[in-house]
C-alpha positions as CSV (number, residue, x, y, z in Angstrom):
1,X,-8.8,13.2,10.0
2,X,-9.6,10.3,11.8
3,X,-13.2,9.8,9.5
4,X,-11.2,9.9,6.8
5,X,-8.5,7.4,7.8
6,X,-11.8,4.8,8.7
7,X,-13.6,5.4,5.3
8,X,-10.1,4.9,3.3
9,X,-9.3,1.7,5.8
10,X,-12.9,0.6,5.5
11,X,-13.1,0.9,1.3
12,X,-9.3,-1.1,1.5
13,X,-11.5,-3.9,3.3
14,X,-13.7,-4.3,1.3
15,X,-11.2,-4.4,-1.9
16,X,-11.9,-1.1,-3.4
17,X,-9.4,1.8,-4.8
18,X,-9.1,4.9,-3.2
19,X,-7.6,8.0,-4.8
20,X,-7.0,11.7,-3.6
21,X,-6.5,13.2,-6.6
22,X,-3.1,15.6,-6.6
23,X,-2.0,13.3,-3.8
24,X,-2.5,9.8,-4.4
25,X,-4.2,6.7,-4.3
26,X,-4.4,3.0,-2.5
27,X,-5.1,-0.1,-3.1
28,X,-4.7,-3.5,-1.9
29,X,-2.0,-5.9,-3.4
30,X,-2.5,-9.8,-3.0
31,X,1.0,-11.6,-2.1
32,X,1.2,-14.9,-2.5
33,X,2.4,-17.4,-0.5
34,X,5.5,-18.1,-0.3
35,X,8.8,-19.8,1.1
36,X,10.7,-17.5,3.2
37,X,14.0,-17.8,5.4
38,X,14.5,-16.8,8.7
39,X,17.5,-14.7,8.7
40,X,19.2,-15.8,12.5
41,X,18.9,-19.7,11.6
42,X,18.8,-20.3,8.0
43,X,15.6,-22.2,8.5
44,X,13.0,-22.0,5.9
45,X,9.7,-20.9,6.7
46,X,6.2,-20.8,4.8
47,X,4.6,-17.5,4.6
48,X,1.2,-17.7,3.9
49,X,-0.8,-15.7,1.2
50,X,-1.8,-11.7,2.6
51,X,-3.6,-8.8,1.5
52,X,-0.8,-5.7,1.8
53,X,-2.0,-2.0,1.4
54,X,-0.5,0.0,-1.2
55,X,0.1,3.8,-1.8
56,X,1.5,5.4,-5.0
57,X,1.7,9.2,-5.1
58,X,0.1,11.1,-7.5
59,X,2.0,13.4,-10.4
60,X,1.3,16.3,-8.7
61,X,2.6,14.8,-5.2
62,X,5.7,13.6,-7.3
63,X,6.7,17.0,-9.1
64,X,6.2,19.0,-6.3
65,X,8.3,16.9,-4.3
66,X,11.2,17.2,-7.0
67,X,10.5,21.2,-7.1
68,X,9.0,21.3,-9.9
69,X,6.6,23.8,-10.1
70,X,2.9,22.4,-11.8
């Protein structure tokens, strides 16, 4: 498991998709920068631009899920 987890961390890196098919797949999302608030003071507070990783289930992950039988 953990080879897997490196090559599907290691293909993120390097800006590739990766998709299981039946289960899912990843990607990376860019998010901009931004201005945020802290939420104790009220302050704002720049939030600079990131890379996030991203996972959307498959239809088959989704369905069986729900109980639906595929």
């Amino acid at each position: 498991m953990n080879t897997i987890f490196e090559e599907i961390t290691d293909a993120l890196a390097r800006g590739e998709r990766v998709e299981l098919r039946g289960f899912g797949a990843f990607s990376v999302k860019k998010r901009d920068a931004r201005i945020g608030r802290n939420p104790r003071t009220g302050e704002s507070v720049a939030v600079e631009a990131k890379a996030v990783p991203f996972f959307k289930a498959g239809k088959l992950l989704r369905d069986r899920l729900n109980g639906l039988e595929v």
